[in-house]
C-alpha positions as CSV (number, residue, x, y, z in Angstrom):
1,X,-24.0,24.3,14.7
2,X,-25.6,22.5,17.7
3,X,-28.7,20.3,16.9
4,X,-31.6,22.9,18.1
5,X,-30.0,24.8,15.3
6,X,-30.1,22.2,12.7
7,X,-33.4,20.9,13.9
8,X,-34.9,24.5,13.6
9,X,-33.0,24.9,10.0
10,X,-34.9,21.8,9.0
11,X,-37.7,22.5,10.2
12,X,-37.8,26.0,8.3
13,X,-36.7,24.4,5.0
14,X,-39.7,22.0,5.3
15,X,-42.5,24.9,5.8
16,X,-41.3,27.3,2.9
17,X,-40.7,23.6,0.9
18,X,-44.7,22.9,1.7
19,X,-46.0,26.0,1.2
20,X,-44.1,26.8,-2.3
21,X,-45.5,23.3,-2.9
22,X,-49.1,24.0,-2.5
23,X,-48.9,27.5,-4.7
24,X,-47.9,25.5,-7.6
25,X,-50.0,22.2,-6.6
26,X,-52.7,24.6,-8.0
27,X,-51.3,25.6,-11.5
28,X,-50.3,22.0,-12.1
29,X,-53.7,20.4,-11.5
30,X,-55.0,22.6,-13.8
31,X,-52.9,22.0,-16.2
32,X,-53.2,18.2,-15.9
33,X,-56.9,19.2,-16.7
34,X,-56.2,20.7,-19.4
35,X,-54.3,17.7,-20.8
36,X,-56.9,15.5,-20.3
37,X,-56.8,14.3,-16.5
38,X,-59.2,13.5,-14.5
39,X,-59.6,14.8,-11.4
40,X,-57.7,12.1,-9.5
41,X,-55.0,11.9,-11.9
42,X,-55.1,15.5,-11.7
43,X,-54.5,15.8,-8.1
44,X,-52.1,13.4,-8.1
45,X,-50.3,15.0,-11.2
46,X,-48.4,18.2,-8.8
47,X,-47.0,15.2,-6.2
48,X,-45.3,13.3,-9.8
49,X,-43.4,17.0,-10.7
50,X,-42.6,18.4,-7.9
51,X,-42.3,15.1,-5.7
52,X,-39.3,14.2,-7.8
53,X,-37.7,17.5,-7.6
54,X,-37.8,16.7,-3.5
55,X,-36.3,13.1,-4.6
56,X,-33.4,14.3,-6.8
57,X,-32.4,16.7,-4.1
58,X,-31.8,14.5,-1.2
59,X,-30.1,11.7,-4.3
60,X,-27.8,15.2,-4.6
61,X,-26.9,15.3,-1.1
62,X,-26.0,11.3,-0.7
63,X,-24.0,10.6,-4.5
64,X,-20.6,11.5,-5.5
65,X,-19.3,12.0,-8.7
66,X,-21.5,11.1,-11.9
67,X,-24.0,10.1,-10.3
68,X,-24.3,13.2,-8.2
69,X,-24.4,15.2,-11.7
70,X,-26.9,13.0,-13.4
71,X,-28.7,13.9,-10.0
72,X,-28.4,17.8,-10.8
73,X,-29.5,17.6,-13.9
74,X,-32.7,15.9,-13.3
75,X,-32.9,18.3,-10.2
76,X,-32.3,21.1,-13.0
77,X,-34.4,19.6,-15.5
78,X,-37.8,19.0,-13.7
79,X,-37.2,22.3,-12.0
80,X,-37.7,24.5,-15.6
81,X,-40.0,22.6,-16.9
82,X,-42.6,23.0,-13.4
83,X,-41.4,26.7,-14.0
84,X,-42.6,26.6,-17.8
85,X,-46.0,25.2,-16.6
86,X,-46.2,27.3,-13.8
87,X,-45.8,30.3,-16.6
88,X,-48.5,28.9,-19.0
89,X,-50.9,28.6,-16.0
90,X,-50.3,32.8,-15.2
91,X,-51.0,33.7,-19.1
92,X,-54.1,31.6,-19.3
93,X,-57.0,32.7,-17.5
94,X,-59.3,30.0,-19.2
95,X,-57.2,27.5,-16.9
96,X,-58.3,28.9,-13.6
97,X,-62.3,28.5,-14.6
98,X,-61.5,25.5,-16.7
99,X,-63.3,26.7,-20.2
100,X,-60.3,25.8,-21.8
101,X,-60.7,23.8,-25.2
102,X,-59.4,20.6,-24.5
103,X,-55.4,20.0,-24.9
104,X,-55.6,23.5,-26.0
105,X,-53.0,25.3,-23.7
106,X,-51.6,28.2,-26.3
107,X,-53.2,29.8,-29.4
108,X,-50.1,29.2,-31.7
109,X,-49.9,25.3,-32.5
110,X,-46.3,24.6,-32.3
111,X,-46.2,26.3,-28.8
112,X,-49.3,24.5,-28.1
113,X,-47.6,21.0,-29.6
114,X,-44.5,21.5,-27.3
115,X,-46.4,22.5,-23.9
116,X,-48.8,19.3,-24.5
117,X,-45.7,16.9,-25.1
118,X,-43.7,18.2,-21.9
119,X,-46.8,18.2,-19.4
120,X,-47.6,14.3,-20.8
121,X,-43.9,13.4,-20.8
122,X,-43.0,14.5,-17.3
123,X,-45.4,11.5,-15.4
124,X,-43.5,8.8,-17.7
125,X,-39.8,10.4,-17.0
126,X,-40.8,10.9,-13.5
127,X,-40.9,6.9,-13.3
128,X,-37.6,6.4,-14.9
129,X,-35.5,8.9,-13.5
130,X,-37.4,8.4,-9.7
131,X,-36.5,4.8,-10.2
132,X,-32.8,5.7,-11.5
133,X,-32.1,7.5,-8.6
134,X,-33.1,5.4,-5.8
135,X,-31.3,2.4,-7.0
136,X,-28.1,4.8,-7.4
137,X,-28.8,5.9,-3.8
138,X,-29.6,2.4,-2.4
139,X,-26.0,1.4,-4.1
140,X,-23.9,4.1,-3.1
141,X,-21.1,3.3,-0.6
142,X,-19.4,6.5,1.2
143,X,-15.7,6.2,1.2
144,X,-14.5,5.1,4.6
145,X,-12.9,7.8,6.7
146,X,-9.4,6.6,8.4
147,X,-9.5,6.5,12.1
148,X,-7.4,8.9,14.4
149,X,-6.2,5.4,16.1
150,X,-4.8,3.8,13.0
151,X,-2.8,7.1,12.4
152,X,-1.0,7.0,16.1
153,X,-0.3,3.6,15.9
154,X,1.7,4.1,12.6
155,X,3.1,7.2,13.6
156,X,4.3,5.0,17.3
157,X,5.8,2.1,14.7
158,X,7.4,4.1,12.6
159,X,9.3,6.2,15.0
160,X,10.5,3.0,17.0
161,X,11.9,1.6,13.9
162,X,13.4,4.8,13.3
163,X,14.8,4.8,16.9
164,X,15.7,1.0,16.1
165,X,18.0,2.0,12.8
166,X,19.5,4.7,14.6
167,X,20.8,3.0,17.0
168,X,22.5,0.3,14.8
169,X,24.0,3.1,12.8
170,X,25.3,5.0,15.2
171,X,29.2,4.2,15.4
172,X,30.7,3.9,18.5
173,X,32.8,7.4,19.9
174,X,36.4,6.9,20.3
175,X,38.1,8.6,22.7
176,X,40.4,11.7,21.7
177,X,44.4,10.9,22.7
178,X,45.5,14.3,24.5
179,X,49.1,15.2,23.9
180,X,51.3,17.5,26.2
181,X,52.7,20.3,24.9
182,X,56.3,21.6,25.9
183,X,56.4,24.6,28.1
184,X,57.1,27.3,25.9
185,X,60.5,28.9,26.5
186,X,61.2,32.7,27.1
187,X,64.0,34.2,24.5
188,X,65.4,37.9,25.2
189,X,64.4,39.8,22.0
190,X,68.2,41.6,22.2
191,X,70.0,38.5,22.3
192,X,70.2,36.1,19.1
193,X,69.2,32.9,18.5
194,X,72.7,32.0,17.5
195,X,74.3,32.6,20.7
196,X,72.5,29.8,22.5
197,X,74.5,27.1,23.9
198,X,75.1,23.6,21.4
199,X,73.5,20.6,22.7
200,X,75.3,17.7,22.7
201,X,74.5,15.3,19.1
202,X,72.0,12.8,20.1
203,X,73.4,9.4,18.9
204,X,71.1,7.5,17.2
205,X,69.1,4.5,18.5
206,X,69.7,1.4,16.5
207,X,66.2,0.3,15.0
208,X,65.6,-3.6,14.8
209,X,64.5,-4.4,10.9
210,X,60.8,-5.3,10.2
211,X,60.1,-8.3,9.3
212,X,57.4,-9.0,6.8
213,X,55.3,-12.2,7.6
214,X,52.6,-13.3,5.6
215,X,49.0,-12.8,7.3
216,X,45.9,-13.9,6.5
217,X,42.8,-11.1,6.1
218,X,39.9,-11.6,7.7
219,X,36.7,-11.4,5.5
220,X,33.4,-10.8,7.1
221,X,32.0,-14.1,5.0
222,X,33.2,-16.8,3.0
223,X,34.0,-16.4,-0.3
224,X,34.5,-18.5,-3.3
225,X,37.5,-19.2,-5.2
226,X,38.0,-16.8,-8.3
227,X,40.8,-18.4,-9.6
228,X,43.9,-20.6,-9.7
229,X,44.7,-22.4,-6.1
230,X,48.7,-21.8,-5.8
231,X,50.9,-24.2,-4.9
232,X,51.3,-23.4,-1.2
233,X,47.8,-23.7,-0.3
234,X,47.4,-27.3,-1.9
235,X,47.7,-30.6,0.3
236,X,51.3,-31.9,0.7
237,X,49.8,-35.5,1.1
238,X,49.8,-37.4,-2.2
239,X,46.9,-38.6,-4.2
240,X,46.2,-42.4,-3.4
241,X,45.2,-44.9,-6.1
242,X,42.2,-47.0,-4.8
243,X,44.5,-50.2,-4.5
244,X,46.7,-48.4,-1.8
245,X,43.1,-47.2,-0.3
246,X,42.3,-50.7,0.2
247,X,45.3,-51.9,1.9
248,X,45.2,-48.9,4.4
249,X,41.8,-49.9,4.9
250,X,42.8,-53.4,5.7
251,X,45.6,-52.6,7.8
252,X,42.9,-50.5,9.8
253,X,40.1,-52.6,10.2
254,X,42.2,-56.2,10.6
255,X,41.0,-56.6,14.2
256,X,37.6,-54.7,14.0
257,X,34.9,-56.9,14.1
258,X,31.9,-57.1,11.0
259,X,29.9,-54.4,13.2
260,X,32.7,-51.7,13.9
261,X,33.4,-51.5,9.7
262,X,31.2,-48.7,8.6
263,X,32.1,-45.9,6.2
264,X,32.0,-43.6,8.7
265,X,34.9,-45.3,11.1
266,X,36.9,-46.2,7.5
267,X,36.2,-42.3,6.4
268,X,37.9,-41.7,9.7
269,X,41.1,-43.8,10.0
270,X,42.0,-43.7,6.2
271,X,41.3,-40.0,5.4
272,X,39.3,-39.9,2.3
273,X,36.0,-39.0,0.9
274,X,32.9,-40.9,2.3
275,X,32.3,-42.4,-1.7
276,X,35.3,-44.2,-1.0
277,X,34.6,-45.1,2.5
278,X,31.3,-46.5,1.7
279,X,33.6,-48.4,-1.4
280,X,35.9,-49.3,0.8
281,X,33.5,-50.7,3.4
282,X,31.5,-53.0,0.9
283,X,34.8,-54.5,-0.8
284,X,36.4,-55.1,3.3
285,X,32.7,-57.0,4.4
286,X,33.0,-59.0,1.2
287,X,35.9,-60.1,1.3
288,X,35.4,-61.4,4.7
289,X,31.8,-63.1,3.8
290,X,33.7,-65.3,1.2
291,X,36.6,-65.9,3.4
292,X,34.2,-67.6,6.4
293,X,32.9,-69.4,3.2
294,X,36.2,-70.8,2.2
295,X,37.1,-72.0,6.2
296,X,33.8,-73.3,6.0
């Protein structure tokens, strides 16, 4: 619908809201008479019934939820009970010319009781429930609605990464080896197979004999041993005691001067771990400290 429409449709909806309004503006300010009003309150009294029946329809429209059915039911509520009053006012002429008895409003007193108790009540739950439903509306948060924008852009991302995956997965085609078939030979169907001509025996082709070497496989990553080392794979060189250690190291680093003897440069020359290079460095620069002592 374009917006002439709507504003027309609203416009409608107020008029036949206004004048249903002022038909039972009259039986309620009669009513409030009858209860004891005077004639401001009693003026006022239609606008505190019927106003909140305007108030609980628009907090219909805005909530969701419970809220939206606590607004229905007030909507409901205040709705039968200007009904009921509305009713009263038709079967009791004595309300038009107001010569009613006062809070008199049926002849039978329970009926009487119970019409006096809803007409007072409805000015007092009128302020609650008004009250209720306006903080409920000022509160209310509609649900954010996602944007056509968002949805390309994930749709875009997810079929690149899709495109992305494919590719990796995608093995590479190998080519097809084509072989050549023999031409096939024509054979006389009254002639047998037998009479054909022997070929000559085909001496065999000597076939040098394979000769199985150990090969290392290749693994993708590294992998940790699981179990015994054997023998072949261990070091041929054998273990050092840290006396021999320290005569290598001396042999090495005779003509190297005090800055040239690190651990690194003894890790080097003597092959070991840099624990005993550092070891082996502090035991080479002492001994030479308390030798210049000595010749000194």
């Amino acid at each position: 619908m374009n917006r002439k429409g709507r504003v027309l449709l609203v416009t409608a909806l107020v008029g036949v809201v206004g004048m249903a309004f002022r038909v039972s503006w009259n039986a309620l300010r009669d009513i409030a008479n009858a209860i004891g009003a005077d004639d401001t309150a009693a003026t006022l009294y239609p606008f505190v019934v019927d106003g909140l029946m305007a108030l609980a329809l628009v907090a219909t429209l805005v909530l969701v939820g419970k809220d939206r059915t606590f607004a229905l039911r007030v909507l409901g509520t205040y709705t039968l009970a200007s009904l009921v009053l509305n009713y009263v006012h038709g079967l009791v002429p004595e309300l038009h010319g107001r010569t009613v008895d006062w809070g008199r409003l049926a002849d039978w007193d329970p009926a009487n009781w119970a019409l006096v108790l809803l007409a007072t009540s409805l000015p007092v739950g009128s302020i609650y429930f008004g009250s209720d439903l306006v903080a409920k509306v000022l509160h209310h948060r509609p649900t954010p609605i996602p944007t056509i924008t968002n949805a390309e852009e994930s749709t875009e991302t997810e079929m690149i990464r899709s495109t992305a995956d494919l590719a990796e997965s995608t093995p590479t085609p190998i080519p097809a080896t084509v072989a050549r078939v023999p031409d096939p030979v024509t054979v006389d169907y009254l002639k047998s197979a037998a009479s054909l001509k022997p070929l000559a025996p085909i001496a065999p082709t000597p076939v040098a004999p394979i000769e199985r070497h150990a090969v290392a496989a290749e693994s993708p990553r590294p992998r940790g041993a699981t179990g015994r080392v054997p023998d072949a794979a261990k070091s041929t060189r054998p273990k050092r005691t840290p006396a021999q250690l320290l005569d290598e190291a001396r042999a090495v680093t005779a003509d190297w001067p005090d800055a040239k003897v690190t651990a690194e440069g003894i890790r080097r020359e003597v092959h070991t771990s840099p624990a005993n290079a550092r070891m082996l460095r502090d035991t080479i620069l002492a001994d030479r400290t308390a030798k210049a002592e000595t010749t000194v």
